[in-house]
N, C-alpha and C positions, 0 to 999 in steps of 0.2 A: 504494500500500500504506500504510494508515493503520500510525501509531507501535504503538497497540496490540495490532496484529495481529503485527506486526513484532518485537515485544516477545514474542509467544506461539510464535511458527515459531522465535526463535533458541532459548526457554527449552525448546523439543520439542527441538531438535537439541541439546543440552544434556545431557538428560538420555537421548537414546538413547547419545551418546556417554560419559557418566560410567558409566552402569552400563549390560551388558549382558550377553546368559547364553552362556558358553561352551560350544562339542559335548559337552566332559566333565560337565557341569554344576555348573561350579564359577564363579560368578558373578565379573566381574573389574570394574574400574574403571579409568579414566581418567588414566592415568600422567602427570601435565601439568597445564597449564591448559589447555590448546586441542589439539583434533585436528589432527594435522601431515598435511598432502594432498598438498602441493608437489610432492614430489622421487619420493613414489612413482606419481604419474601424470605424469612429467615425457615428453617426446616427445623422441627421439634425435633433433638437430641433426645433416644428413645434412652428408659431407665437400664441400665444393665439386668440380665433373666436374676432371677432369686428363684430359690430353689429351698420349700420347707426346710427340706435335712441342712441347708447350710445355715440357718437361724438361730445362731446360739442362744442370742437372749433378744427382748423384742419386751414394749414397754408404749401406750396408748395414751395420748394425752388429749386434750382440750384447753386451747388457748386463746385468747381473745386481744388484736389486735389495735389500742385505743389511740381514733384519727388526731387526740388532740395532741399527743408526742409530737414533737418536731423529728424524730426521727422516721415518723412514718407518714407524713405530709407528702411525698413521693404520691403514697395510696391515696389521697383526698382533692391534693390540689392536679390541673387546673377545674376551679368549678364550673366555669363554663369552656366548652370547648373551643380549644386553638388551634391554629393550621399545624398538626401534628405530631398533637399532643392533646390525651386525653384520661380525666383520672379513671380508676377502678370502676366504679361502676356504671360509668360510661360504657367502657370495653364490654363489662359482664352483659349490658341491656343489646349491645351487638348482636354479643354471640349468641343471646337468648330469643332474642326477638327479631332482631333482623337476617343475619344470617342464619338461625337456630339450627346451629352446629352444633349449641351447648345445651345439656336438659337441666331443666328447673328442676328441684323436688320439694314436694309438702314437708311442713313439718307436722300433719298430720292433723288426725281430734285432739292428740294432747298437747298439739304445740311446741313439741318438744325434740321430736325423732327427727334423726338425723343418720338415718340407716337406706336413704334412697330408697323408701320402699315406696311413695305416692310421688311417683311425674309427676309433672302438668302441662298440660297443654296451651297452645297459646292464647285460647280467649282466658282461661284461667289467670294466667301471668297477665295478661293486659287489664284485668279487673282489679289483680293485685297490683300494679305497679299505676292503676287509677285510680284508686279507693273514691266512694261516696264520703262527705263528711257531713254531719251534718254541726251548723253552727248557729248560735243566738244573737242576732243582731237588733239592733234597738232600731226600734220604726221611728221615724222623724216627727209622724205628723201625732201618734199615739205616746209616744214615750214608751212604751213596752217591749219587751227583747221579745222578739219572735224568732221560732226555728226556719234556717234557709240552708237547705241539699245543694251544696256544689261537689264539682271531680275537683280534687285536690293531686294532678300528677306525683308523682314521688321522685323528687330531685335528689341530682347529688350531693348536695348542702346536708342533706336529710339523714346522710349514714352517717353515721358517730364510732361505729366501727367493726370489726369481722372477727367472724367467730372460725377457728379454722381445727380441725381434727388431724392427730398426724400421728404415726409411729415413730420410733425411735427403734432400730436393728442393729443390731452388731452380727456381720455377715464371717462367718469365721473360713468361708475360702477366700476372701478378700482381705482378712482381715482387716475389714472399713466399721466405722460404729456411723451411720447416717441416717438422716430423717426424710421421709418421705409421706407429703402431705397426701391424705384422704380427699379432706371435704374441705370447701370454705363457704361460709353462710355472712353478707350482709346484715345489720343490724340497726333500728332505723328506734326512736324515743314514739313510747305509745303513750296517748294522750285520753282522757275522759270527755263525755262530749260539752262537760264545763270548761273544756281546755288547760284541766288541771296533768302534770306529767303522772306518768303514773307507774313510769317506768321503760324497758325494753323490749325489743321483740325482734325474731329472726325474720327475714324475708320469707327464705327458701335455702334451700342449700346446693351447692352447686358438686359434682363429682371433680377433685382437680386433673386426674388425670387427662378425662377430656378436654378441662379450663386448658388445659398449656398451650393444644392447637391453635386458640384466639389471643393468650397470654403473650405468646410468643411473638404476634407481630405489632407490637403498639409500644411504642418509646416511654420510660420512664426519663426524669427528669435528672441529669449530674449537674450540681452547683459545679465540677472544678474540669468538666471540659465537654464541651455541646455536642462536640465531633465524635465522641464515644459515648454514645448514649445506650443502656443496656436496655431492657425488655420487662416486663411484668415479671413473666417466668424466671427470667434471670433472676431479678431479686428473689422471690420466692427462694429460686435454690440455693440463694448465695447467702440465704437467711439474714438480709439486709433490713430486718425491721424489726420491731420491737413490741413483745407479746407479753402476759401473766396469765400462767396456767390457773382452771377456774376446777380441773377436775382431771384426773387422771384414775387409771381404772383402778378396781376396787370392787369387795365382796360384795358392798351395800348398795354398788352404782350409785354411790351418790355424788354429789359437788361439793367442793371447798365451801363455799356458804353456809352446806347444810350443817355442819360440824365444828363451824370456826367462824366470825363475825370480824370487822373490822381490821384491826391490825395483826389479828392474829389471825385473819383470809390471808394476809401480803405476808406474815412469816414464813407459814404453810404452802403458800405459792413459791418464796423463792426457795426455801429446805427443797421442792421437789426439784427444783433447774441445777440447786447446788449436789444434791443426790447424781443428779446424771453425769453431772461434771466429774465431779470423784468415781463415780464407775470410770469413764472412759478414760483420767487421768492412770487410774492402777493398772488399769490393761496394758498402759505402755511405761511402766515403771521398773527399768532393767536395775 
């Protein structure tokens, strides 16, 4: 390929990409210097096989990811979407709704389950992800709060943070100790219809292994260089955020909560992360 030609195929690819005409026909341009390709044609790096008999020891947790950490702002910010950048549950309403590559699941009659055992289907999620609300507002002309039915959407302002299920294995032909996430479930503040708080409550819950296929292609945000910007997944696996276990398995199935109250939930929480640490510290203690 001579320079000159070379010179004229990059200056074509150039200008389809600086200007081009949008479905609405509102002409846009080229947000950047360069067209970013990387990360959204990136190929999910499948798990290595695991194989029961190689599972020496293996250990169930439940942790909860909370958006107000500066260290997990990655997962929250941008709120509203940017040419190229978009937060968590942005990507999950993608993969669920638009592309529905990804399955929603209930958490069931008890609100609770988190074993993928109830889909749903898309008008399901779209009722879910439009709730009715109903609210009291005061009439101008009577002075009286009257009830008024609006669809209140569910934005991403609205997650406060993610609940995520994972194991813990120590693979003894590899001799690796690694974690590999289950489930992750959005978590949004449930309200009374006096609009008093009244607490929490899960979306849905999503399978991650499926999540990585959409995971994978959509930029998280690096403060310290824009030009290596990694993926959802990627953080995910790089365990770049920051969680407190709410329940780890147990005779009773129960949760930290049920057994422990305030600072002594956050003792209990970190004894179990400090426990792991000291397993996998003595494993390699020559």
């Amino acid at each position: 390929m001579t320079s000159k030609f070379r010179f004229l195929l990059v200056a074509f690819i150039m200008v389809l990409g600086i200007k081009s005409q949008a479905q609405d026909g509102v002409q846009t341009v080229l947000d950047g210097a360069y067209i970013r390709e990387h990360n959204p044609t990136r190929k999910v790096i499948p798990y290595p096989s695991l194989r029961e008999a190689d599972v020496m020891w293996s250990r169930r947790l439940w942790q909860v990811i909370d958006l107000k950490q500066k260290i997990n702002h990655p997962l929250y910010f941008p709120i509203d979407e940017i040419v190229g950048r978009k937060c968590l549950f942005d990507v999950i309403k993608i993969g669920v709704m638009e592309e529905e590559s990804i399955t929603a699941y209930s958490t069931g009659p008890s609100r609770t389950d988190d074993e993928f055992r109830y889909p749903m289907d898309k008008a399901e999620i779209d009722t879910l992800l439009n709730p009715t609300v109903t609210r009291y507002v005061e009439n101008p002309e009577t002075g009286e709060k009257e009830p008024k039915t609006t669809s209140e959407p569910i934005k991403a302002s609205d997650v406060v943070s993610y609940k995520i299920k994972e194991d813990w294995i120590f693979d003894k032909q590899r001799s690796e100790r690694y974690v590999r996430i289950i489930g992750i479930a959005p978590i949004i503040n449930s309200y009374a219809e006096s609009g008093e708080l009244k607490g929490t409550k899960e979306l849905f819950w999503l399978y991650y292994p499926e999540c990585r296929y959409v995971f994978n292609n959509f930029d998280v945000f690096n403060p310290h260089n824009n030009a290596t910007q990694m993926t959802f997944d990627q953080l995910f696996q790089r365990r770049q955020f920051m969680g407190y276990v709410i329940k780890e398995d147990n005779v009773y199935n129960r949760k930290i909560d049920e057994y422990a109250k305030g600072i002594d939930a956050l003792l209990e929480s970190e004894r179990i992360k400090e426990d792991l640490f000291i397993l996998e510290h003595d494993l390699w203690n020559f």
